[in-house]
N, C-alpha and C positions, 0 to 999 in steps of 0.2 A: 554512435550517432543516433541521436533521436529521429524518429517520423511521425507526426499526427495525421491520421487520418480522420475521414469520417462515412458513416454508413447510416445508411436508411434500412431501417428494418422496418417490412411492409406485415402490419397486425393482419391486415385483407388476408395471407399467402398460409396466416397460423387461425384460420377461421376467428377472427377476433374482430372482424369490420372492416372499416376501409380507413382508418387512422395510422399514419407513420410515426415513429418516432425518429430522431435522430441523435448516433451518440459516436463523439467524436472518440477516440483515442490515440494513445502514443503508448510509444515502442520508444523506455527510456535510458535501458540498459544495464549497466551495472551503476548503482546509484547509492551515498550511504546515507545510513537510516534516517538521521536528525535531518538531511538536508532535502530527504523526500518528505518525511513529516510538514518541516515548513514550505514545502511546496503543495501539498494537502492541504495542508489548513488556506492558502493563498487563493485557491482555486476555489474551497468551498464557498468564501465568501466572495469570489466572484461571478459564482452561480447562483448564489442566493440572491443575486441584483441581477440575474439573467445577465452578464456579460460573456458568458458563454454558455455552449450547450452539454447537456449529462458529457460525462467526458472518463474511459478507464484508462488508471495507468497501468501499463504494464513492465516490469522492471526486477531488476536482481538486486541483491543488499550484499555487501562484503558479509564475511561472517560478524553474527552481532546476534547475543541473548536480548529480548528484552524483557524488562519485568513490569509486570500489571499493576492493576490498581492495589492488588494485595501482595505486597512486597515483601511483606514478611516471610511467607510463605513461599514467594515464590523464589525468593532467595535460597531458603532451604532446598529446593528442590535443584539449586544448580549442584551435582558433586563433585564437579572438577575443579579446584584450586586455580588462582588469579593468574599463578604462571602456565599452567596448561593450556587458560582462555587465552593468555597474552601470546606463548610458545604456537596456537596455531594460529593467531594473526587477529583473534575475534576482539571486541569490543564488548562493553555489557551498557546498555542504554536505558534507563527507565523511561515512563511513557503513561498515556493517563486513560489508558485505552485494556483491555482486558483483564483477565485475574489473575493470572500465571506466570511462568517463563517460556518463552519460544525462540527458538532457532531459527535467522535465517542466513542464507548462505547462497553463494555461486552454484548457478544448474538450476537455484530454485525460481520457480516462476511466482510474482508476489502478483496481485490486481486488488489493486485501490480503486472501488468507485466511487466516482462526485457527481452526483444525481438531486436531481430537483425533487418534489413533491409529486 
């Protein structure tokens, strides 16, 4: 089950002034990759119009490689065979975001921030 919350963090309390910000987040659990991507991306542009405020998700991914913008590369760099990724449950996702390959998986804690200027 998901929860959003939201917090005031007082700049005053980190000798920064007397300026708050506020930034909401959620608690969204185990979630897979592509369908927290298009919730990223959905979010950003509803921040971009101030329809909401900075906002972190916080969430697990099934197992799931993905490969960056240099795919070439970061292909090579997986060594384990289609059936090994398949055999322990993983997915392999491309994505238009980094330059490599990365793992993520259950246990791991992921935080996407959607934050204004």
């Amino acid at each position: 089950a998901s929860a959003a919350r939201s917090v005031e963090l007082s700049a005053s309390s980190a000798g920064m002034g007397s300026t708050a910000a506020v930034c909401q987040f959620a608690w969204l659990g185990q979630l897979g990759y592509t369908h927290g991507l298009r919730l990223q991306r959905a979010l950003v542009l509803a921040r971009q119009v101030g329809r909401i405020p900075d906002t972190l998700l916080l969430l697990e991914h099934p197992p799931v490689f993905t490969l960056g913008k240099r795919r070439e590369e970061a292909e090579r760099n997986i060594i384990a065979g289609s059936d090994a990724i398949r055999a322990m449950g993983a997915t392999i996702e491309e994505c238009d975001r980094g330059g490599d390959v990365t793992y993520h998986g259950p246990g791991q804690l992921v935080a996407y921030p959607v934050v204004g200027h």
